[in-house]
C-alpha positions, 0 to 999 in steps of 0.5 A: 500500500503507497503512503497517503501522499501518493495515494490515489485522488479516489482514495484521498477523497475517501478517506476524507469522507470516512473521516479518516484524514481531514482536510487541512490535515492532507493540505498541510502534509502536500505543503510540508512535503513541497517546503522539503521536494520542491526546492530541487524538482521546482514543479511547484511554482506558486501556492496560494496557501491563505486561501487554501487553508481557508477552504480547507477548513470550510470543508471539513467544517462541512463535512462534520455537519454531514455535508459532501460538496463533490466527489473530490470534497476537499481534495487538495490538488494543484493545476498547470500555470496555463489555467486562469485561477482567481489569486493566482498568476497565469503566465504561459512562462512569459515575463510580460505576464508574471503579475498577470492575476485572472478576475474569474477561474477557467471552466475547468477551475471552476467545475474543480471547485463545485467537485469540492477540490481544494486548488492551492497550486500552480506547477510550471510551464514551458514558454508558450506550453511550446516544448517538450521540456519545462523551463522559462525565465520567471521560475526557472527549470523543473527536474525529472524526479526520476533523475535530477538531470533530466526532463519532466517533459513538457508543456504539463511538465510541472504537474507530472512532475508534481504527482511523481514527487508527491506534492499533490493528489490530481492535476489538470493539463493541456496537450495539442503536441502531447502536452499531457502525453510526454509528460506521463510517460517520462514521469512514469504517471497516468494523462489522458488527452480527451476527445476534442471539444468535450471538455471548454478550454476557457480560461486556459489561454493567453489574455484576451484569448477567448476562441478554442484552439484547433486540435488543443484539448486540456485534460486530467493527469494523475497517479491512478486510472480511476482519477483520470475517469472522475477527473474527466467526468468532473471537467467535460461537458460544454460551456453555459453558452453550448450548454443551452443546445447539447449535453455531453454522454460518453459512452461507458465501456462495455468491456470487462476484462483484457480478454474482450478487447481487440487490440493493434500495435505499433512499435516505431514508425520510419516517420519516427523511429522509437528507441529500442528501450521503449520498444521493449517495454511495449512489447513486453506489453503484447507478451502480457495481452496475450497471456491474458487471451486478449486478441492482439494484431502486430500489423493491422493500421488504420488505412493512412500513409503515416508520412502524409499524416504527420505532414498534415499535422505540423501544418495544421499545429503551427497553423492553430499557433501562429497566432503567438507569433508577435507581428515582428515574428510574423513578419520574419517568418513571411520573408523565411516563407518567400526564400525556401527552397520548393524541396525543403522538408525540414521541420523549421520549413514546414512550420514556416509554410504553415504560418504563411499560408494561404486560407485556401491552403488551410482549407486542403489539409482540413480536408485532408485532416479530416478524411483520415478521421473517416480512416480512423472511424473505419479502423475502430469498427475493426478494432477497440483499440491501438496501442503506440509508443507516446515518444521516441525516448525515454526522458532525455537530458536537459538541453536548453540550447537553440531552437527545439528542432536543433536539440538532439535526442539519441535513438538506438544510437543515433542522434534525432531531432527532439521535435521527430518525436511529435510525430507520435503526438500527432498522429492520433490527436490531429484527428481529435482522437482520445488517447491515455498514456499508462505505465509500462514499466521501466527502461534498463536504466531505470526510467519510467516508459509509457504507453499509448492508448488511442482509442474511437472519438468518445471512446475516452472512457474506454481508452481509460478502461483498458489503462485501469487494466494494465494498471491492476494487472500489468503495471501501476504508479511507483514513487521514484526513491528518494521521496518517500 
């Protein structure tokens, strides 16, 4: 049995409502434990302890009277910096907004708080959410607590590293380039991106900003599939503006043990070839699956040419972020636009064509886009779900130096550009595919590896099904040494 602070946010919550832990009590223990970890991990990056503490003795105040506000009554949890929390900042790691302090909670903030959770955290960023590491000028870089030396991943890098350590009961993420994928895996934890658009992103973006993104989606992280399955069913739903015309019904899964389902893998793609560590890991996996008489095929894919589907990806990704780009960055792109080389397939080459595009351009890779999601549909009629590595790598080494597409990453010995992993970020989620990243064990050196769970669109709870599964029967949470 793991230690309360690294129990599950169900189990948390139960043992406040048995009365068996109060509620400032658990606040009190993540606070002790941040004031001893965070100084050397630094997920944590801003508290709200006042306010925190008054909540906290409100619910269990409430609790003695026989109240229960939600289902996470009382549960301290901490949310990624990018979410709009009245008291604290929202910076995006950008200087300009370190005293950028929010008027009103984002949505998700606030169906949170109507759960009963206690929020008395931020955990840090990457600047603009834009890497897979987690560093920025105002709190500076946060430290894989599986290794000090490496990556937490990133941009919800915090908030995995935050529930690795112990410093927190649940996190809320974000992911439109495996925000929240990258992060579990190399941390060793549990996150879900959902289905796009089931869950309003209000209040999960810069000032000012109030249209949702392409392809975006934030979503729910945590040391347990169960918390990702209330997690998710606290944040989704429509705002109050859709809300007048639609209501939300994921369907839950019919499924019961490993043996129902029917499974595809993949282990690495020549797009984005996977380093035999995870490799391993995952087919370890398949070894297990088929021990449990679960139906798994090696070969089956949906009918998609991979190059074309990352291609189409990184367009329409830098596409849906250009509008971060300050006008002098615009510009600059613009003539970088008008000087490459037709043959030039670099990465930086096609981010620049995406972000000088014609709307007619646009218009073609959406349809593109979205005639592979019919791909996808046919594909998910065969099977429940597909299995795939979330990276290329395990968590590698910090490396702050020049643009992300210059930082080398070594596969199987060879040196890969970091950004090759976005591949397997895309290949799913740009068609507004669900998909959950669980555990899978660990690499020979030690460092956690994860698996993707892609599954149907609305297939969210059944991608989390199968994680809760593996987690039961193959591969749970285990604390790194060191923060017991």
């Amino acid at each position: 049995m793991l230690t309360i602070p690294f129990r599950s946010a169900k189990q948390l919550a139960s043992l406040i409502r048995r009365k068996k832990v109060g509620c400032l009590e658990l606040l009190d223990l993540y606070l002790q434990r941040i004031e001893r970890y965070n100084s050397e991990i630094n997920a944590v990056i801003f508290m709200d302890v006042e306010a925190a503490r008054k909540r906290a003795k409100a619910a269990d105040q409430a609790l003695a009277k026989g109240e229960v506000w939600g289902p996470l009554h009382g549960l301290p949890m901490s949310v990624k910096d990018s979410f709009d929390v009245v008291g604290m900042p929202t910076t995006w790691g950008l200087p300009q907004y370190k005293n950028n302090y929010p008027e009103k909670n984002a949505i998700v903030v606030e169906r949170f708080l109507n759960a009963g959770a206690v929020i008395f955290a931020k955990t840090n960023v990457p600047l603009y959410l834009a890497d897979w590491q987690t560093f920025n000028e105002i709190y500076g870089t946060t430290n894989n607590p599986w290794d000090m030396t490496r990556v937490p991943g990133g941009s919800s890098g915090g908030s995995a590293a935050a529930l690795t350590a112990g410093l927190t009961s649940l996190e809320a993420g974000s992911d439109i380039g495996a925000s929240i994928r990258n992060p579990a895996h190399y941390c060793g934890v549990y996150g879900h991106k959902p289905t796009y658009g089931i869950i309003s992103s209000k209040g999960q973006a810069l000032p000012g900003v109030v249209a949702e993104s392409d392809i975006a989606a934030v979503g729910p992280m945590a040391r347990c599939a169960d918390d990702l399955a209330i997690a998710l069913d606290v944040m989704a739903g429509p705002d109050h503006i859709n809300g007048m015309g639609w209501q939300l019904r994921l369907p839950k899964p019919k499924k019961k043990r490993l043996s129902d389902y029917k499974v595809a893998v993949i282990y690495t793609d020549p797009e984005a070839e996977v380093d035999d560590e995870v490799q391993k890991r995952i087919q370890a996996l398949v070894v297990f699956l088929a021990k449990k008489k679960a139906k798994v095929s090696e070969k089956a894919r949906p009918k998609i040419d991979s190059r074309k589907a990352h291609r189409n990806y990184i367009q329409l990704l830098r596409a849906a972020t250009v509008g971060l780009l300050t006008p002098e960055e615009f510009r600059k792109n613009l003539d970088a636009f008008r000087k490459l080389r037709p043959n030039d397939d670099s990465y930086p080459a096609q981010m620049i064509r995406a972000q000088a595009m014609y709307h007619k351009d646009w218009l073609k890779l959406n349809e593109d886009r979205h005639r592979m999601r019919l791909a996808w549909a046919g594909f998910f009629r065969e099977y429940d779900l597909l299995l795939c590595p979330t990276a290329t790598t395990t968590a590698f080494f910090h490396n702050q130096q020049g643009e992300r597409w210059e930082r080398m990453v070594m596969v199987n010995g060879k040196p890969q550009p970091s950004t090759t992993q976005m591949f397997w970020a895309g290949y799913s989620c740009n068609a507004y595919l669900p998909s959950t990243v669980a555990p899978a064990g660990f690499s020979s050196d030690g460092l956690p590896v994860g698996v993707q769970i892609v599954g149907p669109q609305y297939g969210d709870h059944l991608c989390i099904h199968f994680a809760g599964l593996l987690e039961r029967e193959f591969q749970s949470f285990i604390p790194p040494s060191g923060f017991e």
